[in-house]
MOPAC internal coordinates of N, CA, C and O (Angstrom, degrees):
PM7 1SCF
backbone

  N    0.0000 0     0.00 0     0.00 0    0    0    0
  C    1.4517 1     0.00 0     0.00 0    1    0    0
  C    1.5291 1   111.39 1     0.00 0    2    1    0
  O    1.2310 1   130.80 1   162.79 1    3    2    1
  N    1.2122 1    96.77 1   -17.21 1    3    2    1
  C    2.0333 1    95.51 1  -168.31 1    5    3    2
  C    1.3583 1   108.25 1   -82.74 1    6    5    3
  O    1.2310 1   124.18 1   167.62 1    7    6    5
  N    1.7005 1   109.58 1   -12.38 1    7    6    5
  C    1.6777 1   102.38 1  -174.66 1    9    7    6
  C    1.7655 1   103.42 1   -92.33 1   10    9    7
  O    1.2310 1   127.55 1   161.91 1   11   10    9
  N    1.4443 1   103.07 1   -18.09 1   11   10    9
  C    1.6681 1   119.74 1   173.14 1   13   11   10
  C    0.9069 1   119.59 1   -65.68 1   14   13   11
  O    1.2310 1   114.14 1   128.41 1   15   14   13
  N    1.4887 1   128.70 1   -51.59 1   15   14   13
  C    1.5385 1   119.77 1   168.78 1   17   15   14
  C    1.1578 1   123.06 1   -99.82 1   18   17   15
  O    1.2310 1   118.90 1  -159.56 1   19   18   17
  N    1.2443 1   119.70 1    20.44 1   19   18   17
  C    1.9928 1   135.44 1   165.24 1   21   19   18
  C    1.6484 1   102.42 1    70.45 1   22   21   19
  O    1.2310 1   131.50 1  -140.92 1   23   22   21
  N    1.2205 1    95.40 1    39.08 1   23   22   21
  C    2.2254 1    97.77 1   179.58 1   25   23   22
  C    1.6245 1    88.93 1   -77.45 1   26   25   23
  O    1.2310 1   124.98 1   -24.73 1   27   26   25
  N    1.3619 1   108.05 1   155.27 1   27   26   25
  C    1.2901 1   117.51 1  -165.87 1   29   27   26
  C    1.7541 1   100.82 1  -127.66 1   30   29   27
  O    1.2310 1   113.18 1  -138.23 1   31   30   29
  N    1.1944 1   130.49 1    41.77 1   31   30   29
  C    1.4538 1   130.53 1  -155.27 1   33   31   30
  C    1.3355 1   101.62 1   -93.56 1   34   33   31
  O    1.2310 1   121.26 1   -29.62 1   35   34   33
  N    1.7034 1   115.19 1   150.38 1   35   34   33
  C    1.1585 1   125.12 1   172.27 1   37   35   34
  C    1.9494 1   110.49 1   -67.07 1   38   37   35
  O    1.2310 1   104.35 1   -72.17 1   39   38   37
  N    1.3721 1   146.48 1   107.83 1   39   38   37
  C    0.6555 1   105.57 1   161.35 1   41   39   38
  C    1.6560 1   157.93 1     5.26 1   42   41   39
  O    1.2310 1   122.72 1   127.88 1   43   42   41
  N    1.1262 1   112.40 1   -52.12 1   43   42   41
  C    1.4086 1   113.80 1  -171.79 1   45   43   42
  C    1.2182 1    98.08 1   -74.98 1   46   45   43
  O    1.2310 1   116.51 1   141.22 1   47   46   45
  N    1.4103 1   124.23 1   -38.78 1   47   46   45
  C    1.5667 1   127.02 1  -148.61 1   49   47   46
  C    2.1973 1    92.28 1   -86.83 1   50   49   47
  O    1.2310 1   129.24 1   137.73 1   51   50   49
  N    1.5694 1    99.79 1   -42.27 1   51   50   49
  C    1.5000 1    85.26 1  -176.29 1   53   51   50
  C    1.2774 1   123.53 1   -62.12 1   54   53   51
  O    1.2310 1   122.08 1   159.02 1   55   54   53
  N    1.8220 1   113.62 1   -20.98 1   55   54   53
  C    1.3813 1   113.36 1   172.52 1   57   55   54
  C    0.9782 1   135.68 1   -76.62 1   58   57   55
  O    1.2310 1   126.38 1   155.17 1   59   58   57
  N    1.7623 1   105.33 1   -24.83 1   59   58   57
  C    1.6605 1   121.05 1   163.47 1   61   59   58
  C    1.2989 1   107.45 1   -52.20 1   62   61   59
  O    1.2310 1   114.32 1   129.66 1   63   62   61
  N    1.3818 1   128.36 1   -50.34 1   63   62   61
  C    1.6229 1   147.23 1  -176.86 1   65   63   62
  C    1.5770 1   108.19 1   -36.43 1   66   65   63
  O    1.2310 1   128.77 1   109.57 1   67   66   65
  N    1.7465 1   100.71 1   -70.43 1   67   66   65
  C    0.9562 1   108.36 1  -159.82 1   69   67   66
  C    1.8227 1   110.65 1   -76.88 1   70   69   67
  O    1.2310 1   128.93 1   136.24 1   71   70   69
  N    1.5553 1   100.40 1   -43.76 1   71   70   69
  C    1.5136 1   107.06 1   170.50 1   73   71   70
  C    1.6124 1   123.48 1   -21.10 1   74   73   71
  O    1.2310 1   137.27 1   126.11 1   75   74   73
  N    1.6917 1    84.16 1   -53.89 1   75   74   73
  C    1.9700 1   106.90 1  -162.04 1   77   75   74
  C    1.4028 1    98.49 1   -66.97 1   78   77   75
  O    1.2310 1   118.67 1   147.77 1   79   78   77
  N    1.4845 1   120.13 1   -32.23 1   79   78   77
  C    1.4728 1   116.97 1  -164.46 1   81   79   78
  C    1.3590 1    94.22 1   -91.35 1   82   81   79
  O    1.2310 1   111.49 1  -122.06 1   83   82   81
  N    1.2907 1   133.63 1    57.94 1   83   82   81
  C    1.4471 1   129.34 1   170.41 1   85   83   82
  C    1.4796 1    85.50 1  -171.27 1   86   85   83
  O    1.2310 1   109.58 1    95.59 1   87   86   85
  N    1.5119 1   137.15 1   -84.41 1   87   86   85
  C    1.1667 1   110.27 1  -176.49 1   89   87   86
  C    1.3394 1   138.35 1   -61.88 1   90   89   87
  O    1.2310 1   111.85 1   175.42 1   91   90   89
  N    1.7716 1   132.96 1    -4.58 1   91   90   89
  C    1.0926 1   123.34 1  -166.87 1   93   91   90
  C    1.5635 1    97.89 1   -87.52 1   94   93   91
  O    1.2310 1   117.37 1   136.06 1   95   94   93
  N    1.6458 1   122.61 1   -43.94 1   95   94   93
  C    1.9488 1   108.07 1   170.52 1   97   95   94
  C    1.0014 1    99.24 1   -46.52 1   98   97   95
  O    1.2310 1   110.62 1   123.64 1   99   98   97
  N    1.3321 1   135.25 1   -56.36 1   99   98   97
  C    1.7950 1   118.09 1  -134.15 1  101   99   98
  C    1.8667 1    91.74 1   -67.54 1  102  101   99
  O    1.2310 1   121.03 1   131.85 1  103  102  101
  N    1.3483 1   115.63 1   -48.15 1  103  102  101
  C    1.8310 1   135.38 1   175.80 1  105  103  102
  C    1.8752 1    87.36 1   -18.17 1  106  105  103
  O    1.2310 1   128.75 1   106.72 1  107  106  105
  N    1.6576 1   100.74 1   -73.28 1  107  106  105
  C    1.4142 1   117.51 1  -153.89 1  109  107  106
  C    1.7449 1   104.15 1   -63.41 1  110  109  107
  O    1.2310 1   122.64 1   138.09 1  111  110  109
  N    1.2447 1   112.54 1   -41.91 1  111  110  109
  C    1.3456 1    97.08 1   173.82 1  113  111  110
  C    1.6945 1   127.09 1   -53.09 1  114  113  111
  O    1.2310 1   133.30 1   126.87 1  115  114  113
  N    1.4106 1    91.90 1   -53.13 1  115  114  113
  C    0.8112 1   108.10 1  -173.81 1  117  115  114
  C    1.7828 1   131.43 1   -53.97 1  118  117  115
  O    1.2310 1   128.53 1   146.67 1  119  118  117
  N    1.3314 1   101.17 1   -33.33 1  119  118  117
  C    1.5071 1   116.58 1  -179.37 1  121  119  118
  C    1.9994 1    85.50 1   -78.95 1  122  121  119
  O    1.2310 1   123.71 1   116.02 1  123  122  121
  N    1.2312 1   110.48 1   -63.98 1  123  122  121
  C    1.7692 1   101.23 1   177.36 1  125  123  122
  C    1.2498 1   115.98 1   -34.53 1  126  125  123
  O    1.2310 1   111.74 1   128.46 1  127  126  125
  N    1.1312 1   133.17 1   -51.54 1  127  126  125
  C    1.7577 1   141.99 1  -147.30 1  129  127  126
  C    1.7247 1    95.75 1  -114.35 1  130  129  127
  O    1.2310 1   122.45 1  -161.70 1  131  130  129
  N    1.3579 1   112.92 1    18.30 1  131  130  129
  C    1.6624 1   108.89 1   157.62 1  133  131  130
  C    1.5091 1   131.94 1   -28.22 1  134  133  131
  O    1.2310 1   134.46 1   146.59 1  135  134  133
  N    1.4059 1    89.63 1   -33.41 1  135  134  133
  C    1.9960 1   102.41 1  -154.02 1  137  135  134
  C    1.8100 1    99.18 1   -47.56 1  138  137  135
  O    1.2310 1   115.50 1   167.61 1  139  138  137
  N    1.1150 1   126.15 1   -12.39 1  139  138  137
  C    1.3380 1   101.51 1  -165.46 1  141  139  138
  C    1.7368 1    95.92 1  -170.77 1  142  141  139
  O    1.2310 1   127.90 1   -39.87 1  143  142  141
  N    1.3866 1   102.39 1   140.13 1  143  142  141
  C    1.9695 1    96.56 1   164.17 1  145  143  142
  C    1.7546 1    96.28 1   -65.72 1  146  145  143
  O    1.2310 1   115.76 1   148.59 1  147  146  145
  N    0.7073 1   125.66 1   -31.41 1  147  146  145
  C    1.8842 1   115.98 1  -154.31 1  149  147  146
  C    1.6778 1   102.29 1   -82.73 1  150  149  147
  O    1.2310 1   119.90 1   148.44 1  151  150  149
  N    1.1924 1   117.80 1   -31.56 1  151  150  149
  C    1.2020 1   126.02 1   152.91 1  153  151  150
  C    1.3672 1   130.58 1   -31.79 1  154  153  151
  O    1.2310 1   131.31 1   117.12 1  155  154  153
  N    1.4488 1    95.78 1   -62.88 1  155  154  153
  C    1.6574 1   110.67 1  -177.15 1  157  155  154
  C    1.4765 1    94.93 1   -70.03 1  158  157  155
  O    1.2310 1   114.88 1   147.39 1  159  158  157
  N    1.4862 1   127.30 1   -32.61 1  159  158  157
  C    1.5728 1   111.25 1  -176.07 1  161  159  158
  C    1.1196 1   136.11 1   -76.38 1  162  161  159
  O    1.2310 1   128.78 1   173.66 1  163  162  161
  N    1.4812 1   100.69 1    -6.34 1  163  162  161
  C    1.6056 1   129.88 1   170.97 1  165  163  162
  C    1.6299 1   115.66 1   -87.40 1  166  165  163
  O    1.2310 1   122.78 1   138.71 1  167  166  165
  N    1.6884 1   112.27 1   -41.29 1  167  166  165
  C    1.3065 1    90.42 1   154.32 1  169  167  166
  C    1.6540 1   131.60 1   -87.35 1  170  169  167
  O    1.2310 1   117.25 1  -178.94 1  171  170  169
  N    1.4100 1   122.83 1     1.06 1  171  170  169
  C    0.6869 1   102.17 1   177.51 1  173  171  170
  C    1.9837 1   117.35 1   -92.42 1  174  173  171
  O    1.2310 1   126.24 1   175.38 1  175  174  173
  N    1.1375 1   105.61 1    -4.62 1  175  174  173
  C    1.6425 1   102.91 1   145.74 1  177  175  174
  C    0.9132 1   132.45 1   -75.46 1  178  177  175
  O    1.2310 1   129.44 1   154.26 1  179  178  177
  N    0.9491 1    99.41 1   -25.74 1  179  178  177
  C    2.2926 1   103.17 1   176.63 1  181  179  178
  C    1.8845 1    97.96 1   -74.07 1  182  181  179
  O    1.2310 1   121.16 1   138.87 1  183  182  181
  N    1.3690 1   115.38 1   -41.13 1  183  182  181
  C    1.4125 1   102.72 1   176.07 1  185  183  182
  C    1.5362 1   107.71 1   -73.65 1  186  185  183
  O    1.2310 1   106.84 1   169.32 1  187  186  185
  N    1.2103 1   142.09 1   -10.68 1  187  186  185
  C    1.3799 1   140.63 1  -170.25 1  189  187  186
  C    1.5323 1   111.21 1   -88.69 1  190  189  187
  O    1.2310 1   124.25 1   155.31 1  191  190  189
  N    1.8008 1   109.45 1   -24.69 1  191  190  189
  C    1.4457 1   123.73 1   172.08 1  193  191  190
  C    1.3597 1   114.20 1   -64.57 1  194  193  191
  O    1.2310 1   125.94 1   125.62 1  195  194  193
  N    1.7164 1   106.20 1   -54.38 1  195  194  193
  C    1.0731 1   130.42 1  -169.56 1  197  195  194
  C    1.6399 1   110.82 1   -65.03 1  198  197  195
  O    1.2310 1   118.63 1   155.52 1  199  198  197
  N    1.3136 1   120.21 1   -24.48 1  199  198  197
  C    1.5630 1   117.95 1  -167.67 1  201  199  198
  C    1.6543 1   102.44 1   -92.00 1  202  201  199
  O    1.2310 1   119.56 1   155.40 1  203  202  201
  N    1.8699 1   118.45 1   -24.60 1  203  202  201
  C    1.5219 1   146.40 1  -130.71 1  205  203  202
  C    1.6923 1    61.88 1  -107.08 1  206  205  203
  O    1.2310 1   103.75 1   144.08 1  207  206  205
  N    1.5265 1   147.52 1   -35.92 1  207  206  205
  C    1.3949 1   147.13 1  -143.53 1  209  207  206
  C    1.5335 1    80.88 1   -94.66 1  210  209  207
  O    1.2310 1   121.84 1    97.07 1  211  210  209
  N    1.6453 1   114.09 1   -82.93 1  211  210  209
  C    1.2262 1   143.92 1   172.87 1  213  211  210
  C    1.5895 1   129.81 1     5.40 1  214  213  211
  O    1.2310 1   129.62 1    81.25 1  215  214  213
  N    1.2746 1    99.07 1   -98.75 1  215  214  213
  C    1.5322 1   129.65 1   137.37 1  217  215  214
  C    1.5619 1   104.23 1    22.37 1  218  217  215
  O    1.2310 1   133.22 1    53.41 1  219  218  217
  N    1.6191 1    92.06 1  -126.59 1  219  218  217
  C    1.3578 1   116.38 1   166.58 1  221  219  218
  C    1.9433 1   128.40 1     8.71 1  222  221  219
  O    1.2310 1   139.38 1   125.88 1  223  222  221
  N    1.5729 1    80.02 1   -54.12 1  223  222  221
  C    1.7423 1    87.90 1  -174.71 1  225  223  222
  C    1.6050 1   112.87 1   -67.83 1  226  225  223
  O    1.2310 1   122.86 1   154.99 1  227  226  225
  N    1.8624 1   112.12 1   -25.01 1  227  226  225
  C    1.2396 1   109.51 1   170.17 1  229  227  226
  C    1.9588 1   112.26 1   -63.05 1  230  229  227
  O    1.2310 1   116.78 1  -165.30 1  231  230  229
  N    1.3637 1   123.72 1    14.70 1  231  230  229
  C    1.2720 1   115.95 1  -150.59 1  233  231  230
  C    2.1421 1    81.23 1  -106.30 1  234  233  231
  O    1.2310 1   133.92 1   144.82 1  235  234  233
  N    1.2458 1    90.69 1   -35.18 1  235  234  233
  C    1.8659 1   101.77 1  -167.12 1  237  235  234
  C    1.5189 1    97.62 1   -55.59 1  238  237  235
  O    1.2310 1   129.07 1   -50.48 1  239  238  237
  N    1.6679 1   100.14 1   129.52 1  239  238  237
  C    1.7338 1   116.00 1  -162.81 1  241  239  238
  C    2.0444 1    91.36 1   -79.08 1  242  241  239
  O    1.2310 1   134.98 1   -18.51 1  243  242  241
  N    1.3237 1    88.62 1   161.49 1  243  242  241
  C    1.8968 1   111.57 1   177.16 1  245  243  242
  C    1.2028 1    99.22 1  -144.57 1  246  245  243
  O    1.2310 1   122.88 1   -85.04 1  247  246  245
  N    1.4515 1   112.08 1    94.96 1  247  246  245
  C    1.6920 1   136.09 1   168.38 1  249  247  246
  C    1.3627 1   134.15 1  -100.36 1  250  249  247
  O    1.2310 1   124.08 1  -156.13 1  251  250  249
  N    2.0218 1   109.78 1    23.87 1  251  250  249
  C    0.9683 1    87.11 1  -165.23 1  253  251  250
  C    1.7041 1    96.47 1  -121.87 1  254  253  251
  O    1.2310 1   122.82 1   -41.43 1  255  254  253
  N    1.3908 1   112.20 1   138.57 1  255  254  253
  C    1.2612 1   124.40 1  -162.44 1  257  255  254
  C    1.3526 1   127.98 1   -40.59 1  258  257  255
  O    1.2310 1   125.37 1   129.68 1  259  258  257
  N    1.6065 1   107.30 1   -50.32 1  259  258  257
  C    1.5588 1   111.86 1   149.05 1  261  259  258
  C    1.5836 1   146.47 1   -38.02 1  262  261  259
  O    1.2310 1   131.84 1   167.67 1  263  262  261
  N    1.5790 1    94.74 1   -12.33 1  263  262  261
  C    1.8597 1   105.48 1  -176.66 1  265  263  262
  C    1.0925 1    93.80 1  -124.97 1  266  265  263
  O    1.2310 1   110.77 1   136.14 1  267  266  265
  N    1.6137 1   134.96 1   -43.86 1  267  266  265
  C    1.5158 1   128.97 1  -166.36 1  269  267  266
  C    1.6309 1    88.07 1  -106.10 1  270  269  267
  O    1.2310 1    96.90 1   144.48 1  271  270  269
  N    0.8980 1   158.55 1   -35.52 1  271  270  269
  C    1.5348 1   129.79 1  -174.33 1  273  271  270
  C    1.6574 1   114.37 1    74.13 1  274  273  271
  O    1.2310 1   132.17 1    31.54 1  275  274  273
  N    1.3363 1    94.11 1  -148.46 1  275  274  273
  C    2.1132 1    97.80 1   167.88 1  277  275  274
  C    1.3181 1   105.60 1   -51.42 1  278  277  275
  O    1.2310 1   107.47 1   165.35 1  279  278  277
  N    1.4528 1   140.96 1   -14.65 1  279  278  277
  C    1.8866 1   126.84 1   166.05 1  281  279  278
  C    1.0234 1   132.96 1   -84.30 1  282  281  279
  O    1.2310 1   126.58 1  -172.88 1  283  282  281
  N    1.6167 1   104.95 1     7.12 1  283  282  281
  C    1.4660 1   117.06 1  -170.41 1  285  283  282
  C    1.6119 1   100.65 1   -57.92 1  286  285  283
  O    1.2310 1   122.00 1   -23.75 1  287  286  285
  N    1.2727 1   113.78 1   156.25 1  287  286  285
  C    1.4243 1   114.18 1  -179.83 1  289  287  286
  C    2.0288 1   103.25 1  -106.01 1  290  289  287
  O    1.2310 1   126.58 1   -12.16 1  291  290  289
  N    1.3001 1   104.95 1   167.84 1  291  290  289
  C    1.3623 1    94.60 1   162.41 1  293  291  290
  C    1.3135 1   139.87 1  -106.27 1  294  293  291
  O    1.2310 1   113.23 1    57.08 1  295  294  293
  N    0.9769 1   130.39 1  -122.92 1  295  294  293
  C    1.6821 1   110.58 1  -174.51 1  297  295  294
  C    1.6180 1    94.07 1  -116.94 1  298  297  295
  O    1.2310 1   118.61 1   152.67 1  299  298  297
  N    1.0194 1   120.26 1   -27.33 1  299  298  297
  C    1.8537 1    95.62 1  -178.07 1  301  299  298
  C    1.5651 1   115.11 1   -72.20 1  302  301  299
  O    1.2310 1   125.46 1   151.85 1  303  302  301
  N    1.7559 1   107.12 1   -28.15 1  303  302  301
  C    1.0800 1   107.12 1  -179.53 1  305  303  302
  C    1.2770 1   116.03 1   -94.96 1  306  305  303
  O    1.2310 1   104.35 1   160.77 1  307  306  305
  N    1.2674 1   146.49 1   -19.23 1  307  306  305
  C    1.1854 1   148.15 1   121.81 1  309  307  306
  C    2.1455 1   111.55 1    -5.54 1  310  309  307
  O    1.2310 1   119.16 1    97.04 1  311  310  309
  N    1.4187 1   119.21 1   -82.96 1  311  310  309
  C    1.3327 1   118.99 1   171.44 1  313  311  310
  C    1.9421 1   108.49 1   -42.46 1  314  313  311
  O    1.2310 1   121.40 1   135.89 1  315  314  313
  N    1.1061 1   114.93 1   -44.11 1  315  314  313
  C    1.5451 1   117.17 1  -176.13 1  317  315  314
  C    1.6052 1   105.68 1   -66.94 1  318  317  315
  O    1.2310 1   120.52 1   132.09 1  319  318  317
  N    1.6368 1   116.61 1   -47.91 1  319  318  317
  C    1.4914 1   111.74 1   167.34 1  321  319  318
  C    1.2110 1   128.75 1   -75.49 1  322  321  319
  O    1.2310 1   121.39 1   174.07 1  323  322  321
  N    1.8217 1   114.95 1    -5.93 1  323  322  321
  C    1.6312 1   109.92 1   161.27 1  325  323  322
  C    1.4211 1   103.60 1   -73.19 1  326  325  323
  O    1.2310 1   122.48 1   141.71 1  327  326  325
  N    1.2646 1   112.85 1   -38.29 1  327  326  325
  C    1.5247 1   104.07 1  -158.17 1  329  327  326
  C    1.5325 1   125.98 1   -76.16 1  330  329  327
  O    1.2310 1   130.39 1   154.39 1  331  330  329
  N    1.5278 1    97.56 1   -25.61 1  331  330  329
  C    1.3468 1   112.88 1   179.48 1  333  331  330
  C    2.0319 1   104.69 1   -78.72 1  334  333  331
  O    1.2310 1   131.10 1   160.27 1  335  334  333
  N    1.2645 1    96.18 1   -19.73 1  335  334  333
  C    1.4301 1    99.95 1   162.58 1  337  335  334
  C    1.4073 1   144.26 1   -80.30 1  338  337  335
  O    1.2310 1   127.29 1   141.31 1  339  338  337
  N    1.2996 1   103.58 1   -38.69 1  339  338  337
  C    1.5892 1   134.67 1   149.73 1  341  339  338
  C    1.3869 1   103.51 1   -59.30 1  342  341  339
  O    1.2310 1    96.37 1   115.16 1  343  342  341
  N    1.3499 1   159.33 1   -64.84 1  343  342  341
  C    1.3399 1   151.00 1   168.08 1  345  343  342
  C    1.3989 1   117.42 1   -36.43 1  346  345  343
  O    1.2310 1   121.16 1   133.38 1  347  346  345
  N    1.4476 1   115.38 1   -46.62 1  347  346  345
  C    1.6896 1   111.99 1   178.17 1  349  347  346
  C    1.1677 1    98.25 1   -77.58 1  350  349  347
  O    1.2310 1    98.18 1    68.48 1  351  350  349
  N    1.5799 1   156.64 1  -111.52 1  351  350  349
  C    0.5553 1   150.44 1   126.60 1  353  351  350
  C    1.7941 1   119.71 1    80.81 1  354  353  351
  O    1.2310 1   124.29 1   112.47 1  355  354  353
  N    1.2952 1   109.37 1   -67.53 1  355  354  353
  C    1.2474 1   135.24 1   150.99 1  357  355  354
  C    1.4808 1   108.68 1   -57.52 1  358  357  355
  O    1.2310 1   119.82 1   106.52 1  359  358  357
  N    1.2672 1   117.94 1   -73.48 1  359  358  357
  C    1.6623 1   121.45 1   170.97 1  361  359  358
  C    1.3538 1   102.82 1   -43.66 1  362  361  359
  O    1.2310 1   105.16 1   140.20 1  363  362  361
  N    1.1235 1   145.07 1   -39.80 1  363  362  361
  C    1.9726 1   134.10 1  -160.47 1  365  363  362
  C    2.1570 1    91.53 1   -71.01 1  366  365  363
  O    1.2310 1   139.11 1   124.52 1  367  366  365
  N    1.7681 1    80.55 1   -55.48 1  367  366  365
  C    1.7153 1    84.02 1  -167.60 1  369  367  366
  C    1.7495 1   105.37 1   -73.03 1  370  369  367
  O    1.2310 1   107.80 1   175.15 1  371  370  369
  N    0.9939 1   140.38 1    -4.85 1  371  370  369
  C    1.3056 1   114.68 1   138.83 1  373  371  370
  C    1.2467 1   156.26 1   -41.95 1  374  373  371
  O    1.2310 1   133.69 1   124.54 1  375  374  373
  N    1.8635 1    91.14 1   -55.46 1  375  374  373
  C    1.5259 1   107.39 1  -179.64 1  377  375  374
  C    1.6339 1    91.00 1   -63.07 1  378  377  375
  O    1.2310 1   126.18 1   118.79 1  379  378  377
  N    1.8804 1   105.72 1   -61.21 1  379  378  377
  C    1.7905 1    87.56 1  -165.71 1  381  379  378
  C    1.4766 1   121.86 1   -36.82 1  382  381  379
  O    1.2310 1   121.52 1   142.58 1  383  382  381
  N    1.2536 1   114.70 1   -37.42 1  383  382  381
  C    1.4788 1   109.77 1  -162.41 1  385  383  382
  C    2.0155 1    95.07 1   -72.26 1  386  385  383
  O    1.2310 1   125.58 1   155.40 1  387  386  385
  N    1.3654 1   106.89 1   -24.60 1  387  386  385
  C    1.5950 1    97.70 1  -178.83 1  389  387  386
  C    1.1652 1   111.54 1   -65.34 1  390  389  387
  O    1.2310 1   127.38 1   118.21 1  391  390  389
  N    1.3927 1   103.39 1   -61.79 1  391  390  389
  C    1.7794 1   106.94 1   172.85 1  393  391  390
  C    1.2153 1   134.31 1   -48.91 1  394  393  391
  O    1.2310 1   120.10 1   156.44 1  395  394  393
  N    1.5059 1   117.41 1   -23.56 1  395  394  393
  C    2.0034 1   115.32 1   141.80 1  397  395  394
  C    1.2807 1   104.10 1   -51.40 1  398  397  395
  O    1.2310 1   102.92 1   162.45 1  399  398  397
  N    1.3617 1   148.95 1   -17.55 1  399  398  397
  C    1.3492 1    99.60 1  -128.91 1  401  399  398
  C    2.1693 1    79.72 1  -126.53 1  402  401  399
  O    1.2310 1   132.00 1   161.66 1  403  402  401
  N    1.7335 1    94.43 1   -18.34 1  403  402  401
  C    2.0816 1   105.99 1  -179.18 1  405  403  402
  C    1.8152 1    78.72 1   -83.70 1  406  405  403
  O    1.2310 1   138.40 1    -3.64 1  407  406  405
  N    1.3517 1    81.94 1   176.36 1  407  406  405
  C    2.0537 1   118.74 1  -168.02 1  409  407  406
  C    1.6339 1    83.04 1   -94.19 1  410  409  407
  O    1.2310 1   118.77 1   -81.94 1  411  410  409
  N    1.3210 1   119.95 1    98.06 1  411  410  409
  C    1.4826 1   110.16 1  -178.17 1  413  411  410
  C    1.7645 1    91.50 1  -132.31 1  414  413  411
  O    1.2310 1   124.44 1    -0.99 1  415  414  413
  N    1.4312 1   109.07 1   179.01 1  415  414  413
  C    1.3801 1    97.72 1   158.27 1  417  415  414
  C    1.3912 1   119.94 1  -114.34 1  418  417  415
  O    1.2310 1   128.33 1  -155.78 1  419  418  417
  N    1.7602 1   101.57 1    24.22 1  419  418  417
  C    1.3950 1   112.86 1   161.97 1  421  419  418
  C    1.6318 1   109.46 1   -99.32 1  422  421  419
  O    1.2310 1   123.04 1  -167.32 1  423  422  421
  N    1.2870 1   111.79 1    12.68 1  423  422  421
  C    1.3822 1   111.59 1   177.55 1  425  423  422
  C    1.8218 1   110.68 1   -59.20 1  426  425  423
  O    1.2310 1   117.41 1   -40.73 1  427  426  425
  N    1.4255 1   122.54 1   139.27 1  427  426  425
  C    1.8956 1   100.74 1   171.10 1  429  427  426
  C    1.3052 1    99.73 1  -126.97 1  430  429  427
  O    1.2310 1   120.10 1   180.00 1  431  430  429

């Protein structure tokens, strides 16, 4: 992404960046949501649902010349990155709908 939107970062500093913005929530939850290990193992499946949701949608292609420029993709690979997107996608909302449906404590 950094050569996409022309960020000019020192290494060290973009990894500090990006690092912090992933470990400093998980830090904060985590010191909040102390009360229990079994706790934390419960959210940390509910965040594993939620990313398994997430995810995926970064997979859906952006081909259009005006936003991607020289990254535009072309059309065979374009149909291969809908499809491979449309397949997961489909697979996430399955399982969720399975996992309502088993005795889980991701049931909602």
């Amino acid at each position: 992404m950094g050569g996409f939107l022309n960020l000019r970062l020192k290494k060290w500093l973009r990894a500090l960046i990006t690092r912090s913005c992933a470990i400093v929530p998980t830090m904060i939850v985590a010191l909040v949501f102390n009360k229990s290990e079994a706790s934390l193992d419960v959210l940390n499946e509910w965040l594993n649902v939620l990313q398994s949701i997430q995810i995926p949608f970064a997979l859906i292609p952006v081909s259009k010349e005006e936003i991607m420029g020289d990254f535009k993709i072309g059309p065979t690979l374009k149909k291969i990155a809908w499809s491979v997107a449309a397949l997961v996608i489909v697979i996430n909302g399955y399982l969720l709908l399975d996992g309502r449906s088993t005795d889980s404590c991701l049931a909602l």
